[in-house]
C-alpha positions as CSV (number, residue, x, y, z in Angstrom):
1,X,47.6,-24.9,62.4
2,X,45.7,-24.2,59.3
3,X,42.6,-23.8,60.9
4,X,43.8,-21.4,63.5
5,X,45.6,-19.2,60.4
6,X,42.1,-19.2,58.8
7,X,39.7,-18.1,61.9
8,X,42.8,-15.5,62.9
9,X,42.5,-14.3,59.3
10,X,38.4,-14.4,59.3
11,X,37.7,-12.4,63.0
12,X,39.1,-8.9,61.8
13,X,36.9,-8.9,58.4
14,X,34.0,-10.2,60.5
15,X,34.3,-7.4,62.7
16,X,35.0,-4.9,60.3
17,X,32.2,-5.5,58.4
18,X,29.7,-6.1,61.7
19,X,30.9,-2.9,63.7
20,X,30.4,-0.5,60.3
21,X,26.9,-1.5,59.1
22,X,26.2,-1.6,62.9
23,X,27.1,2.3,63.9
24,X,26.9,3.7,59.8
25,X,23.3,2.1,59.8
26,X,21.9,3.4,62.5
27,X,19.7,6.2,62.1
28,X,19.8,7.0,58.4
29,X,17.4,6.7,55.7
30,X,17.5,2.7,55.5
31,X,16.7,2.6,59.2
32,X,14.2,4.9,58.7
33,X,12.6,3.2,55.8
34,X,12.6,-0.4,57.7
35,X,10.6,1.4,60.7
36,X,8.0,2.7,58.4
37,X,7.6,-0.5,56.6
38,X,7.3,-2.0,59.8
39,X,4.6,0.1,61.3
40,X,2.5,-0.2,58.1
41,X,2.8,-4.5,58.1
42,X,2.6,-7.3,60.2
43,X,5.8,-8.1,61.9
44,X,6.9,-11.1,60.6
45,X,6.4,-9.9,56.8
46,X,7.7,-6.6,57.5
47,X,10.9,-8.5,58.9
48,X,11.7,-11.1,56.3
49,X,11.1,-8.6,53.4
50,X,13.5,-6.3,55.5
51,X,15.9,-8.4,55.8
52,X,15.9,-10.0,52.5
53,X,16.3,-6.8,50.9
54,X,18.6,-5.7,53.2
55,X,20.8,-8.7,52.6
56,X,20.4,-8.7,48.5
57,X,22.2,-5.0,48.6
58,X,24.8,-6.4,50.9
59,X,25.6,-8.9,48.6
60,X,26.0,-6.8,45.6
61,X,27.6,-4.3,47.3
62,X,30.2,-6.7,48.6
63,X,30.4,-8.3,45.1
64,X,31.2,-5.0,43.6
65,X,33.9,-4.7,46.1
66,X,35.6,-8.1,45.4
67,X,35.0,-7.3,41.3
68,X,37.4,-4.2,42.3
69,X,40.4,-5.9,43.8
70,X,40.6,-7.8,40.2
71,X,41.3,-4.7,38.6
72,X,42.5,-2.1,40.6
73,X,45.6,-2.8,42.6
74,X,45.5,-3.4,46.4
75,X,47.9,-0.4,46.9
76,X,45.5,2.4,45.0
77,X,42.2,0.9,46.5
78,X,43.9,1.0,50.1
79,X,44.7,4.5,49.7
80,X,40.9,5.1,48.4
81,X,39.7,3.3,51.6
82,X,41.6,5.4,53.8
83,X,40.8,9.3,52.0
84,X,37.3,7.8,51.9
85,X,37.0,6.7,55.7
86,X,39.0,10.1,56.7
87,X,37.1,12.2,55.0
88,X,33.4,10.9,56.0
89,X,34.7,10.6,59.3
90,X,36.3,14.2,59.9
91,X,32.7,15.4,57.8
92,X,30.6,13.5,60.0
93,X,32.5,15.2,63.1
94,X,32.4,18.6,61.5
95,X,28.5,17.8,61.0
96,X,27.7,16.7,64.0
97,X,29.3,19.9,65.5
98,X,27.7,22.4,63.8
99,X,24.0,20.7,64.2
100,X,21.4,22.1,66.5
101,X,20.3,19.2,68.5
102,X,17.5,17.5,67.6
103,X,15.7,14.0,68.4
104,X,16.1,10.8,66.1
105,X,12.4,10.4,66.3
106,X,11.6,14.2,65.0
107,X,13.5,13.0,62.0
108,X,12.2,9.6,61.9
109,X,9.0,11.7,60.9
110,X,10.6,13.8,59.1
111,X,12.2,11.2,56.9
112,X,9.0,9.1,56.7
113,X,7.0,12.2,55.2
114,X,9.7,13.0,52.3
115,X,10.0,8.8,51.7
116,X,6.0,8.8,51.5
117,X,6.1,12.2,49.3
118,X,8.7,10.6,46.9
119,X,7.4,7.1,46.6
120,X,3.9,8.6,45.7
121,X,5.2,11.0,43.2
122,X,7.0,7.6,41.2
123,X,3.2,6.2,41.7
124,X,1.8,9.2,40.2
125,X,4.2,8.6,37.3
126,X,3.5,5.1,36.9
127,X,0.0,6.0,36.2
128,X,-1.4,9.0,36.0
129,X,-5.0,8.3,34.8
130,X,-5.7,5.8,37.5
131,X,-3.7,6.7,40.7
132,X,-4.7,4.6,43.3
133,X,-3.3,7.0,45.7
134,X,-4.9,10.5,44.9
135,X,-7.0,10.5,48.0
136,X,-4.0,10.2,50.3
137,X,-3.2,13.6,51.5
138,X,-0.5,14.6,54.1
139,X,-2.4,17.0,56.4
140,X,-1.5,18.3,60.0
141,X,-1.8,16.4,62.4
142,X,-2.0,13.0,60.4
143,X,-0.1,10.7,61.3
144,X,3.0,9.5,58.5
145,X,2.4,6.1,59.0
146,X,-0.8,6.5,58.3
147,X,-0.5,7.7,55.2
148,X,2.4,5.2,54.5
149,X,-0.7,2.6,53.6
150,X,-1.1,1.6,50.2
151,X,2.4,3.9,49.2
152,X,4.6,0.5,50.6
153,X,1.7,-2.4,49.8
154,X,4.0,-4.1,48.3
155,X,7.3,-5.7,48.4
156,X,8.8,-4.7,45.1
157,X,8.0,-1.0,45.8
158,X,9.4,-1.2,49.0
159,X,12.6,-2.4,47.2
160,X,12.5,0.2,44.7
161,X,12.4,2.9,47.6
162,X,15.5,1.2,49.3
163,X,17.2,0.7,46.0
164,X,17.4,4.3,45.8
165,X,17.9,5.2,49.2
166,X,20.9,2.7,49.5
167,X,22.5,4.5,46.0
168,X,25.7,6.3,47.4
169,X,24.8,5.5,51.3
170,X,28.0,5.9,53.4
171,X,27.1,1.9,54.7
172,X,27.1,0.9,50.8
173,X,30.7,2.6,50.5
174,X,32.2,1.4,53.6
175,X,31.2,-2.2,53.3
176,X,32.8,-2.2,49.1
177,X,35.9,-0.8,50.4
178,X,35.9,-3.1,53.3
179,X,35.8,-5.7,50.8
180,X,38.6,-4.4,49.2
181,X,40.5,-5.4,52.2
182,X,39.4,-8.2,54.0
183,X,37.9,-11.6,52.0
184,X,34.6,-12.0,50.4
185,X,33.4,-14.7,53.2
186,X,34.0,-12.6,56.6
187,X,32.5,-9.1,55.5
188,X,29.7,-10.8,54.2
189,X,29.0,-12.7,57.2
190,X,29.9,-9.4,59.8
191,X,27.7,-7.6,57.5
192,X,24.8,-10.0,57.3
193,X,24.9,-10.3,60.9
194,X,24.8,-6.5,61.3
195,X,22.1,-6.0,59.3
196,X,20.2,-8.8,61.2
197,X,20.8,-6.9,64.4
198,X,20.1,-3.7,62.6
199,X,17.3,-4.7,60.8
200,X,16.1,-5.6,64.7
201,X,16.6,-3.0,66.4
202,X,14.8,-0.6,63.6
203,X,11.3,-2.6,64.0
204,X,11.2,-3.6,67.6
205,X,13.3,-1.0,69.6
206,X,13.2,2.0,66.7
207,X,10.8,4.4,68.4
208,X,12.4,4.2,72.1
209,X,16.2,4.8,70.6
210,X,16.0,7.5,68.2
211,X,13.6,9.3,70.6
212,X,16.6,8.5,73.2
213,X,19.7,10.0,70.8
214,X,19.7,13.2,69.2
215,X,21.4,13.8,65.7
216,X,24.2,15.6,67.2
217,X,25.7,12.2,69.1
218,X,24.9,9.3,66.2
219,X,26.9,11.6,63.5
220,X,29.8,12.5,65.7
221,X,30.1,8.8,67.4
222,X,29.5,7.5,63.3
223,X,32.4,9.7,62.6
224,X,34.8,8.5,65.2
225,X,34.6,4.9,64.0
226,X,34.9,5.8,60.6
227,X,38.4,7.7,61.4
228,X,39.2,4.8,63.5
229,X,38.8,2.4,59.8
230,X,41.4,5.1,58.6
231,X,43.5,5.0,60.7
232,X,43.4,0.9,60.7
233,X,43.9,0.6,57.3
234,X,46.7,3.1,57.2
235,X,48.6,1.2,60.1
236,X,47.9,-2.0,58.2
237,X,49.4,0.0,55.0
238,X,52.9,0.8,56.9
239,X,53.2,-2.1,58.9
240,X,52.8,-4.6,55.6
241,X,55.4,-2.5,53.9
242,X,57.7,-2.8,57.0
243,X,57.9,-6.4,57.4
244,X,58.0,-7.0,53.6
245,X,61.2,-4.8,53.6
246,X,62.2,-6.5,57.0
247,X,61.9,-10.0,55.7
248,X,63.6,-8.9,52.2
């Protein structure tokens, strides 16, 4: 009887956490950034560096999440998830919209020249009299992976660039308020999971999605599940309340 009250108290916050890095991942800068660092390395390091990386953030992010419920109450940090998850998702709608269409892989490219053109200005500032990268120009034609080499040569730089492209990311968000809800244990494993199949589906099948999906259909489809996280944690909200006043 235990057992069956933990797994029935496990599934939701492993799906939770597995369905929002799935569809809030896919396509934005992180996915990006793990199809460029794949195209510029061997598979397998590209992959375990990918996923490592991927999976430290997760676990701070989810940590900073659990930290919260010690000090905030449940009741104000429910009401933060659900402003939060309504108002990305109703943006995200809006967003998606308004955009002209355009391919996942024109902004793959897109994406990959402004994450080479920032990384190589921090290089630049690292060391100005010796920069090892003055000779890589970004000229027509060129291809961005290309002139990726010697910008990601190295793990720790590649951390650094998704260290602050993770910084305020709507997955980041969503999986801390997630946590807010649901225990430590089954968001970490949905999300770890997620990211596994994320992590994936960026290096292997990246190129044939995004040049398969326009921006258009990821942001409206991202929105509709994040109003659907709304509207579950306001019908979680009411229906708690009921049967507490029920039972009193």
């Amino acid at each position: 009887m235990g057992e069956g009250k933990i797994m029935s108290n496990f599934w939701p916050g492993f799906y939770a956490g597995f369905t929002i890095i799935l569809i809030s991942g896919f396509g934005d800068k992180l996915f990006f950034l793990n199809m460029l660092y794949a195209s510029i390395n061997k598979f397998s390091q590209a992959f375990w560096v990918s996923l490592a990386i991927s999976e430290i953030m997760n676990l701070l992010n989810i940590s900073l999440g659990h930290i919260l419920k010690r000090y905030i109450s449940m009741d104000i940090l429910e009401y933060i998830a659900i402003i939060v998850f309504l108002s990305f998702g109703l943006w995200l709608i809006i967003k998606g919209l308004v955009l002209k269409p355009k391919r996942m892989d024109i902004i793959y490219k897109e994406e990959s020249r402004l994450l080479i053109d920032s990384q190589k200005k921090i290089n630049n500032n690292e060391n100005d009299e010796d920069n090892n990268y003055k000779n890589i120009e970004i000229k027509e034609g060129n291809n961005d992976e290309d002139n990726a080499i010697g910008v990601f040569d190295s793990w720790w730089k590649y951390f650094i660039a998704y260290f602050l492209a993770s910084v305020g990311d709507k997955s980041q968000l969503a999986t801390i308020l997630l946590t807010t809800k649901y225990n430590f244990i089954p968001v970490f494993n949905g999300t770890a999971i997620g990211i596994l199949v994320l992590v994936l589906i960026a290096m292997i099948f990246g190129k044939t999605m995004t040049g398969l999906l326009n921006n258009k259909q990821i942001s409206i489809i991202c929105g509709v599940f994040f109003l659907l996280y709304a509207l579950i944690f306001f019908v979680d909200k009411k229906l708690a309340k009921y049967l507490n006043i029920k039972i009193n």
